[in-house]
C-alpha positions as CSV (number, residue, x, y, z in Angstrom):
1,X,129.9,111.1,69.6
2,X,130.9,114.4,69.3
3,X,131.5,115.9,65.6
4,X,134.9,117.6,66.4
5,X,136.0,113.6,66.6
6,X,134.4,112.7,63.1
7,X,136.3,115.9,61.6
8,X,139.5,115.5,63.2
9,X,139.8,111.7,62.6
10,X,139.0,112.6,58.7
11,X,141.4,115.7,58.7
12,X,144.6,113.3,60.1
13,X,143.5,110.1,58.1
14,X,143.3,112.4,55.0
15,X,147.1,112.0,55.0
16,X,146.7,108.3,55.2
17,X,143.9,109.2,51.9
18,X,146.9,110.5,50.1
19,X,149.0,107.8,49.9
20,X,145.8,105.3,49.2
21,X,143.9,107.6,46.5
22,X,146.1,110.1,45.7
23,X,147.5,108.7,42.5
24,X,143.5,108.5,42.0
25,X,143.2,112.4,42.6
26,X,145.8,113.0,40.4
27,X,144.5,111.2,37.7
28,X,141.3,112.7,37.5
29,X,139.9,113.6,34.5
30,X,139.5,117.7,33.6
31,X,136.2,118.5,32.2
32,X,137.4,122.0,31.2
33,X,140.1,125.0,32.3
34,X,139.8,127.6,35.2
35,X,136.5,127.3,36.9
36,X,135.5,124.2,35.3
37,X,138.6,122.6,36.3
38,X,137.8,123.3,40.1
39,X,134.2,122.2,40.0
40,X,135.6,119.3,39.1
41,X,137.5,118.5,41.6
42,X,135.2,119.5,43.9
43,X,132.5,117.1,42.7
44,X,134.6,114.2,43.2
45,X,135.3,115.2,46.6
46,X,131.7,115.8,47.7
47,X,130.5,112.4,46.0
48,X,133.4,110.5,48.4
49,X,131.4,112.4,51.1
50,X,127.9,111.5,49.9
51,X,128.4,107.7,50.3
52,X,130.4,108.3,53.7
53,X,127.1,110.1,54.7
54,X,125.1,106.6,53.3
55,X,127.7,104.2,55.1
56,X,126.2,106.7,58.0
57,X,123.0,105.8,57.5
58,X,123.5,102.4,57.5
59,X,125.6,102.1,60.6
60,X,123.2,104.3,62.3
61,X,120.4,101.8,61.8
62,X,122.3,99.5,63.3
63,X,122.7,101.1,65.9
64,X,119.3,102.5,66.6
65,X,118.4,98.7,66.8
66,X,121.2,98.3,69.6
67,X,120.0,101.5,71.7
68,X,116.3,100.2,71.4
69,X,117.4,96.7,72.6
70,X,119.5,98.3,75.2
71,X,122.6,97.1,74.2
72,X,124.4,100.3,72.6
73,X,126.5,101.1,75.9
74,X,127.8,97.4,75.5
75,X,128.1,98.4,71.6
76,X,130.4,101.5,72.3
77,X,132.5,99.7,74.9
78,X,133.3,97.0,72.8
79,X,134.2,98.8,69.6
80,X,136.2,101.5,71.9
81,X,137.9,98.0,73.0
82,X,138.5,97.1,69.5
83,X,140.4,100.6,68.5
84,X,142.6,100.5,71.4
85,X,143.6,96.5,70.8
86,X,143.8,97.4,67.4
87,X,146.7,100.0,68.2
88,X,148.5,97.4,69.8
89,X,148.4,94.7,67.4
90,X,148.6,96.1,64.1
91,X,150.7,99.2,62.9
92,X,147.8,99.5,60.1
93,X,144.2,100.6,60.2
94,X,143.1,98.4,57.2
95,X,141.8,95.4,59.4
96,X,139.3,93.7,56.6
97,X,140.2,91.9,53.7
98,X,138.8,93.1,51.2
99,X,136.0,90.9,49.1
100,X,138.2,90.9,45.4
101,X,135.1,90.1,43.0
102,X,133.5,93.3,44.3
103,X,136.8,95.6,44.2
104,X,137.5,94.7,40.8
105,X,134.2,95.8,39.7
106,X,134.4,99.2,41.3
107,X,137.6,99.5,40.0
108,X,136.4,98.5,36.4
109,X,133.7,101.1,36.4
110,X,136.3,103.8,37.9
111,X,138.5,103.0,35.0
112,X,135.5,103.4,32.8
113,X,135.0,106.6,34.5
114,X,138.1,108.3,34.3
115,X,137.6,108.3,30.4
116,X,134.9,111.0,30.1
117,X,134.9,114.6,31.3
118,X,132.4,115.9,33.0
119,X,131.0,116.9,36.5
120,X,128.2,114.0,37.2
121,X,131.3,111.5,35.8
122,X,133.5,112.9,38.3
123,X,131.0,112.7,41.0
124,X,129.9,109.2,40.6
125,X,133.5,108.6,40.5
126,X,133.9,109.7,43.8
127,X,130.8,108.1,44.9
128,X,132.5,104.8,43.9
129,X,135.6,105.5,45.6
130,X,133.7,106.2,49.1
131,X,132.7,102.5,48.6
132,X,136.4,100.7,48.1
133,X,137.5,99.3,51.2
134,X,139.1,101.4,53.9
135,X,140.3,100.6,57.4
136,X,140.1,104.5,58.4
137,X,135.8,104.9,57.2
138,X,135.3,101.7,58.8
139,X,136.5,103.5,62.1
140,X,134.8,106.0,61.5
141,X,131.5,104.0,60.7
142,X,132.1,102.4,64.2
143,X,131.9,105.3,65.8
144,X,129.4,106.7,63.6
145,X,126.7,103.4,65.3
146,X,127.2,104.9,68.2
147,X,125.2,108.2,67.8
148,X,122.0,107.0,68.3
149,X,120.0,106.7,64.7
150,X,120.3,107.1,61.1
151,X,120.1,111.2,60.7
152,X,123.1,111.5,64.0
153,X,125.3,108.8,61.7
154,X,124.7,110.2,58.5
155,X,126.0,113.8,59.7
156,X,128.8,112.4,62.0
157,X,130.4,110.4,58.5
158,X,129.3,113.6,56.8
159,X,132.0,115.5,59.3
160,X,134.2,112.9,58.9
161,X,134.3,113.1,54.9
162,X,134.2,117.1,55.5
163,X,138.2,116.5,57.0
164,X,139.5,114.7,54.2
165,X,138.3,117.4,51.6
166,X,141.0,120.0,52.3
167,X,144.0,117.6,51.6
168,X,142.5,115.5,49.1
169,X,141.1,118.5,47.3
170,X,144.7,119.8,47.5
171,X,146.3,117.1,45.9
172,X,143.6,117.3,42.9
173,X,144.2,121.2,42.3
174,X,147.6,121.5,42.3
175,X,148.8,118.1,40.7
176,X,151.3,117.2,43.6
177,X,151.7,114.5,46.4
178,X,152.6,115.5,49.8
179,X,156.4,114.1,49.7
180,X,156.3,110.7,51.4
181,X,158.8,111.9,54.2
182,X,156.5,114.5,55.0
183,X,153.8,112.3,55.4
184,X,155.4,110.0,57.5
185,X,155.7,112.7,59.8
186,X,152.4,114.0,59.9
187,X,151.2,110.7,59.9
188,X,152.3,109.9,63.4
189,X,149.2,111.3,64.8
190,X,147.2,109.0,63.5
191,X,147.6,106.6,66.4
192,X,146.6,109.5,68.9
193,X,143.5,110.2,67.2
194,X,142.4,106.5,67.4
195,X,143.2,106.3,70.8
196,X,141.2,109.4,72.1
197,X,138.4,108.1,69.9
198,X,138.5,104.3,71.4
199,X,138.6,105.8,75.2
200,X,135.7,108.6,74.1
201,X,133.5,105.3,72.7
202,X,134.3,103.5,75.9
203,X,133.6,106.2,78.1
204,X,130.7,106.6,76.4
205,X,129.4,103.1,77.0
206,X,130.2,103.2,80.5
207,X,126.8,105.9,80.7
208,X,127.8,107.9,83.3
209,X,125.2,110.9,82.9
210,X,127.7,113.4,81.6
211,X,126.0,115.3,79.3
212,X,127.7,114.8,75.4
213,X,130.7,112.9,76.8
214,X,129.0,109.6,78.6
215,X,124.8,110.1,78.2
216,X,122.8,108.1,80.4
217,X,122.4,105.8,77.7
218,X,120.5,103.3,79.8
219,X,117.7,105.6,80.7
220,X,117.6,106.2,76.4
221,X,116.6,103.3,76.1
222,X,114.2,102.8,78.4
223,X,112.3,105.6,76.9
224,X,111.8,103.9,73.9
């Protein structure tokens, strides 16, 4: 998958990020004024996109092991499936239920978190919120087992973090939501970038030798 996808999807699902960790953003410890105040926020935001590059990781081994068994093409079609029959049965992107033993504890140590000041607090923080469950980085992570192996996975989630950072980062610096009406607006494209993201997976899987937009993934395989 191409990285432009990763970014975008993270830069329009950012406004879906808002309204989930927002109040999260906002409530962000300080661990000092001016500069210190800004490293801050920024260490959050770039420990959210350290465990996205992980979930990468993961996903891409998975995926690797599909692609060596020849079965990735199949892999991409049927997840591209899966986005686009998402879109028409649910108006939400938060399709798991999320395990409540193991949210309560992440949200346990967040709590105990938000209580000191300082940056490695603030980072784990936000490696603990990359880990709460999320409709919007499990699309993401679908499309990240697509790319062929852990390193291409890693990077594509990496991208995908990279689009959330300017809103979310936003929010944390200057102590204000987006106003809900706005982002009901803005949040209208989030449908549209599913959609071109299902139909890029699917054509992907159909491997029709088109360099970056459908690989011969068949041939990928057999070279392995």
């Amino acid at each position: 998958m191409e990285l432009w996808t990763a970014f975008l999807l993270g830069l329009v699902g950012s406004l879906h990020c808002a309204g989930m960790c927002g109040p999260l953003a906002l409530a962000l410890p300080s661990p000092g004024s001016g500069g210190a105040h800004v490293l801050g926020r920024v260490a959050y935001n770039l420990g959210r996109v350290a465990t996205y590059g992980l979930i990468g990781v993961v996903f891409g081994l998975f995926g690797r092991a599909l692609l060596l068994a020849g079965l990735q093409r199949w892999l991409s079609i049927a997840l591209g499936v899966a986005l686009l029959g998402g879109l028409l049965t649910s108006r939400h992107l938060a399709w798991w239920r999320p395990v409540t033993s193991i949210v309560q504890r992440l949200k346990s140590a967040m709590s105990a978190l938000l209580r000191r000041r300082s940056l490695s607090s603030l980072a784990l923080l936000g490696l603990l919120n990359g880990l709460l469950p999320c409709g919007l980085v499990y699309v993401a992570a679908a499309a990240a087992a697509t790319t062929g192996g852990p390193g291409a996975a890693a990077v594509y989630m990496t991208a995908f973090g990279a689009g959330t950072i300017p809103l979310m980062l936003g929010i944390g610096l200057s102590g204000k939501l987006i106003p809900p009406a706005v982002r009901l607006k803005l949040a209208r494209a989030m449908p549209a970038t599913v959609f071109v993201l299902g139909v890029l997976l699917i054509v992907r899987g159909l491997s029709l030798g088109i360099p970056y937009l459908s690989p011969d993934l068949t041939a990928a395989s057999c070279c392995h």
